[in-house]
C-alpha positions as semicolon CSV with decimal commas, in nm:
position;residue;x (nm);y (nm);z (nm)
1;X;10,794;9,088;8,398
2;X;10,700;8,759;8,253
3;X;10,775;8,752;7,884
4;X;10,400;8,608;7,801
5;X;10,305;8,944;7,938
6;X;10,507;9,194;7,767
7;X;10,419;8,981;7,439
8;X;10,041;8,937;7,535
9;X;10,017;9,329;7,622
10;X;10,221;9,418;7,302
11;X;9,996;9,244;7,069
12;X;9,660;9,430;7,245
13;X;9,867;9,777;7,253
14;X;9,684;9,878;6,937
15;X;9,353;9,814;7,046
16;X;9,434;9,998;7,390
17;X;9,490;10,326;7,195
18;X;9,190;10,326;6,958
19;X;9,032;10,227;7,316
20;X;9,189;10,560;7,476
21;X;9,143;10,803;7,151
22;X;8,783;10,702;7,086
23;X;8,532;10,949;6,937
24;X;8,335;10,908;7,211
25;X;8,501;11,088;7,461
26;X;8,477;11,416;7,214
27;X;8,116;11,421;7,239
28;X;8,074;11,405;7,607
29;X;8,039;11,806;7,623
30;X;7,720;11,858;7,927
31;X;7,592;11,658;8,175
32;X;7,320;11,495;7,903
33;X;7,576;11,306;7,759
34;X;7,732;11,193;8,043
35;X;7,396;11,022;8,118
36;X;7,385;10,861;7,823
37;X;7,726;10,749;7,841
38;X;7,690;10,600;8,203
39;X;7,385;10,428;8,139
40;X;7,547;10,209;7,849
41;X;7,888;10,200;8,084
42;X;7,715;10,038;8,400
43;X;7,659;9,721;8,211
44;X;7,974;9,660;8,195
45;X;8,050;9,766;8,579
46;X;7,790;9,500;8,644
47;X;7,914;9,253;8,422
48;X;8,253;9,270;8,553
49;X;8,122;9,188;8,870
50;X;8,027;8,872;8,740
51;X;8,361;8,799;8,606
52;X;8,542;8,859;8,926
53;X;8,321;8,629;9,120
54;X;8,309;8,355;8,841
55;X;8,686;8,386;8,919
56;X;8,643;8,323;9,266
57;X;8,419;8,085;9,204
58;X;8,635;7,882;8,996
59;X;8,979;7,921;9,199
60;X;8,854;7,905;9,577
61;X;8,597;7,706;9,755
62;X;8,293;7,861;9,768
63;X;8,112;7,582;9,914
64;X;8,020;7,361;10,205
65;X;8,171;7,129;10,271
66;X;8,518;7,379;10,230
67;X;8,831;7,154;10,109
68;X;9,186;7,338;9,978
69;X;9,112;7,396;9,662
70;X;9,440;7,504;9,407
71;X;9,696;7,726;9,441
72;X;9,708;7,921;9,802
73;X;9,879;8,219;9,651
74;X;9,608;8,233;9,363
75;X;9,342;8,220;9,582
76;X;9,488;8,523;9,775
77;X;9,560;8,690;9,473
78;X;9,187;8,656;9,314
79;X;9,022;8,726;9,721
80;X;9,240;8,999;9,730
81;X;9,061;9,185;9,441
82;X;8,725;9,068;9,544
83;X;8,746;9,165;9,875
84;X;8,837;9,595;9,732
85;X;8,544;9,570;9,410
86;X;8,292;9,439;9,630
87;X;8,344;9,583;9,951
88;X;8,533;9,943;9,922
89;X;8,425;10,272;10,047
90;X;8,266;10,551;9,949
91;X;8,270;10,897;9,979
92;X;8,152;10,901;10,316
93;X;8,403;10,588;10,410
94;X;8,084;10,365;10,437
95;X;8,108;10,028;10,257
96;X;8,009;9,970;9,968
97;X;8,051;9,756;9,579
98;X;8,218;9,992;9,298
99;X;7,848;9,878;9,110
100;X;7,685;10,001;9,435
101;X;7,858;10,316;9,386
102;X;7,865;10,391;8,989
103;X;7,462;10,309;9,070
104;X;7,514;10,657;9,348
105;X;7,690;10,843;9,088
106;X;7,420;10,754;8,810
107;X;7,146;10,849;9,094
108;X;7,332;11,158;9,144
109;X;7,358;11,279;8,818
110;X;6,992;11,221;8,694
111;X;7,107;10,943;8,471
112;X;6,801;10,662;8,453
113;X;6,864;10,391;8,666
114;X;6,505;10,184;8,631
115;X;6,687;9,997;8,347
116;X;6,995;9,850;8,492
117;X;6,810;9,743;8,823
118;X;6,473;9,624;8,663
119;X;6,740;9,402;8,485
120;X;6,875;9,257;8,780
121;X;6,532;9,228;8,912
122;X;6,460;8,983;8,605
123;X;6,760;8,763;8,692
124;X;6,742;8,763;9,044
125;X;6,342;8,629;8,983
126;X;6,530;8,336;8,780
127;X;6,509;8,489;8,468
128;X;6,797;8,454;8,183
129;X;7,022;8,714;8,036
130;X;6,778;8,710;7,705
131;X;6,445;8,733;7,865
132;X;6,638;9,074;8,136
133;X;6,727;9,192;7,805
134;X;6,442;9,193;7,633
135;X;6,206;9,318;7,908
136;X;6,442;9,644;7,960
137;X;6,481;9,715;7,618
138;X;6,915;9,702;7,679
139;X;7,036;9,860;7,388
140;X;7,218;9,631;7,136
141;X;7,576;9,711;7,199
142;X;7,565;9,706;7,559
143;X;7,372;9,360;7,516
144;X;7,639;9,187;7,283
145;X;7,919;9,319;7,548
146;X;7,735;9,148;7,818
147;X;7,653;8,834;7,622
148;X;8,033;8,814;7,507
149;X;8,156;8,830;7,858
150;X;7,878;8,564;7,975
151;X;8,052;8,348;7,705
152;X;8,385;8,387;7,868
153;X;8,207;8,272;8,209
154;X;8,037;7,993;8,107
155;X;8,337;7,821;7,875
156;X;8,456;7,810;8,232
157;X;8,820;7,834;8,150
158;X;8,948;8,005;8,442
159;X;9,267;8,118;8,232
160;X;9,075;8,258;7,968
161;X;8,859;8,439;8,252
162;X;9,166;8,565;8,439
163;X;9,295;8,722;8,058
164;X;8,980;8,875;7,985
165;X;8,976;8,987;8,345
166;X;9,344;9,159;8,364
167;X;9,359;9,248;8,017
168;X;9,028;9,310;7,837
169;X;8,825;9,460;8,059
170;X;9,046;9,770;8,166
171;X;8,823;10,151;8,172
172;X;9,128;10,255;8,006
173;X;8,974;10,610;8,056
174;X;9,204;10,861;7,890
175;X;9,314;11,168;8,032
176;X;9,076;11,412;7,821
177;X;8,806;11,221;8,009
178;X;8,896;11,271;8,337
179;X;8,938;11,652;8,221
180;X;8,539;11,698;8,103
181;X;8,465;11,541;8,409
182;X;8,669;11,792;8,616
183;X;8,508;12,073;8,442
184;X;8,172;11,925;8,491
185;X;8,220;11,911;8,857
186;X;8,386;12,268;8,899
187;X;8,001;12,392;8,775
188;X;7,764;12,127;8,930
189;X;7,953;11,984;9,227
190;X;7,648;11,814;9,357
191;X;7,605;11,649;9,009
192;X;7,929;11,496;8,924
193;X;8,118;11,429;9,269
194;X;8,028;11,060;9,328
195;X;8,140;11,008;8,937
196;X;8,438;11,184;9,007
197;X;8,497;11,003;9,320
198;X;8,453;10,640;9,127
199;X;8,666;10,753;8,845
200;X;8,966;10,839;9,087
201;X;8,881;10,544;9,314
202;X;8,878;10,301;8,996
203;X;9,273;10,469;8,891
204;X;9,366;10,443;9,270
205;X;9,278;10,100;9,353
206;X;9,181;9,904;9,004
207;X;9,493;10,065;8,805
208;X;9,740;9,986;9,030
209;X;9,706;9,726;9,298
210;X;9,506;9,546;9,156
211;X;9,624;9,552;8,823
212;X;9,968;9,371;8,943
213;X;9,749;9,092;9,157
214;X;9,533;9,050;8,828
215;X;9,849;9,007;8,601
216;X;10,013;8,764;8,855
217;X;9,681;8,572;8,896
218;X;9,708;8,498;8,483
219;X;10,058;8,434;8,480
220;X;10,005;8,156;8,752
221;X;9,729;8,029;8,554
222;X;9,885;8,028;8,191
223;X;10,228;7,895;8,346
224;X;10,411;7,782;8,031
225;X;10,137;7,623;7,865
226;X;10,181;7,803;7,528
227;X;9,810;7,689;7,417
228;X;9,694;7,862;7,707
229;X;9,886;8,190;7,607
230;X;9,763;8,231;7,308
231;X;9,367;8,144;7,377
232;X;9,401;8,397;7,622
233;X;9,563;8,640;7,441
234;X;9,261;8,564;7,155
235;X;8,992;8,590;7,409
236;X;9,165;8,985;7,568
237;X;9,181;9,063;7,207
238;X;8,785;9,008;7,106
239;X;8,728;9,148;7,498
240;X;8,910;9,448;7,378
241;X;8,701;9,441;7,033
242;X;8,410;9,455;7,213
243;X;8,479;9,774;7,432
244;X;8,575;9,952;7,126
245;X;8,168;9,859;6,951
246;X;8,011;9,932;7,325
247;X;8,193;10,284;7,297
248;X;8,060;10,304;6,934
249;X;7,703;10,256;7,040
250;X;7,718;10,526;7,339
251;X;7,871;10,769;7,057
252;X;7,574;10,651;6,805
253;X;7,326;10,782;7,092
254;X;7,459;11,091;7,190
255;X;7,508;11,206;6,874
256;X;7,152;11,122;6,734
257;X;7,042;11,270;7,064
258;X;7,217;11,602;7,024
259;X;7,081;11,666;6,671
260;X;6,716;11,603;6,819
261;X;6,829;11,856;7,048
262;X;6,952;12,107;6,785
């Protein structure tokens, strides 16, 4: 493995683990908090989305006239990924985005969905990030996530993207996770089965494949510019930074929701 790499994935290790161990995924006991806990998590499915095809923006042609633009093997590399997050399959086989189908397994579960889509509604009518914001009411965590990665697409630094990309924006879902959504599912099936589906479709393709096309894509990008290294290991740092407060602010609201409960 390139030696940038193993030093650039050394230096985030400790944020990976408070990332994996966070409180968050203790308090995810009934199919309430799940809710809660999707409807802060598909801003960043959305938001990642836009990363992937600023990417693809920035390292193929996009345009008409076409012309070769850059390296052949890093525009495989970054169509590669585009072509399984925005046109996969689900459950069924049928094609479909994984924001398509985290919006299924929200839909699913009763989790609110008005919010995220009224917010693209906003942009797609030419609004701006601020003004989607403001008219849903996206709560404050989820909005600094989404305005941090918007930073990272419009400094339009396509090695920076690519780092923030491979290295700051994995689920890194832990293992107790996946088992409180296993027991979920084993007593409402019909709730939790698209979730479960995404979660183990995200591991199958994302965590593997992908991750090794995503790591090659930065490596190719970085080359042996040592400036380049180290803004990109800066910018997967404060990506990782920013997980850890978005998973702080679902934990804030299903804990304050769970006492109202009590």
């Amino acid at each position: 493995m390139n030696n940038h790499i193993e030093k650039l994935q050394q230096q985030i290790e400790p944020l990976r683990q408070q990332i994996i161990n966070h409180k968050v995924y203790s308090v995810i006991n009934d199919i309430e908090d799940l809710r809660v806990f999707m409807q802060y998590h598909v801003y960043a499915v959305w938001d990642f989305m836009s990363l992937l095809k600023s990417l693809q923006n920035n390292l193929t042609c996009t345009s008409t006239p076409w012309f070769p633009k850059g390296s052949a093997e890093t525009r495989y590399l970054i169509n590669e990924i585009v072509l399984g997050e925005e046109s996969d399959v689900d459950m069924d086989g049928v094609r479909t985005s994984h924001f398509e189908l985290y919006i299924q397994a929200m839909e699913q579960c009763g989790a609110d969905v008005s919010e995220i889509e009224q917010f693209i509604s906003v942009l797609k009518q030419g609004g701006d990030l601020h003004e989607a914001f403001l008219t849903v009411g996206t709560p404050e965590k989820a909005r600094q996530f989404v305005d941090f990665t918007f930073d990272i697409i419009n400094g339009n630094k396509d090695y920076i993207q690519a780092a923030v990309f491979t290295f700051g924006r994995e689920d890194l879902i832990p293992g107790m996770f996946h088992s409180i959504i296993n027991d979920l599912h084993e007593h409402l099936p019909n709730s939790i089965s698209v979730f479960k589906y995404y979660l183990e479709r995200h591991i199958e393709v994302d965590g593997d494949h992908h991750s090794h096309l995503a790591m090659q894509m930065t490596s190719n990008l970085c080359a042996d510019n040592e400036t380049y290294w180290q803004e990109a290991q800066s910018a997967a740092v404060a990506s990782l930074q920013k997980r850890i407060e978005l998973w702080d602010g679902v934990y804030e609201e299903i804990t304050a929701k769970k006492e109202v409960r009590a």
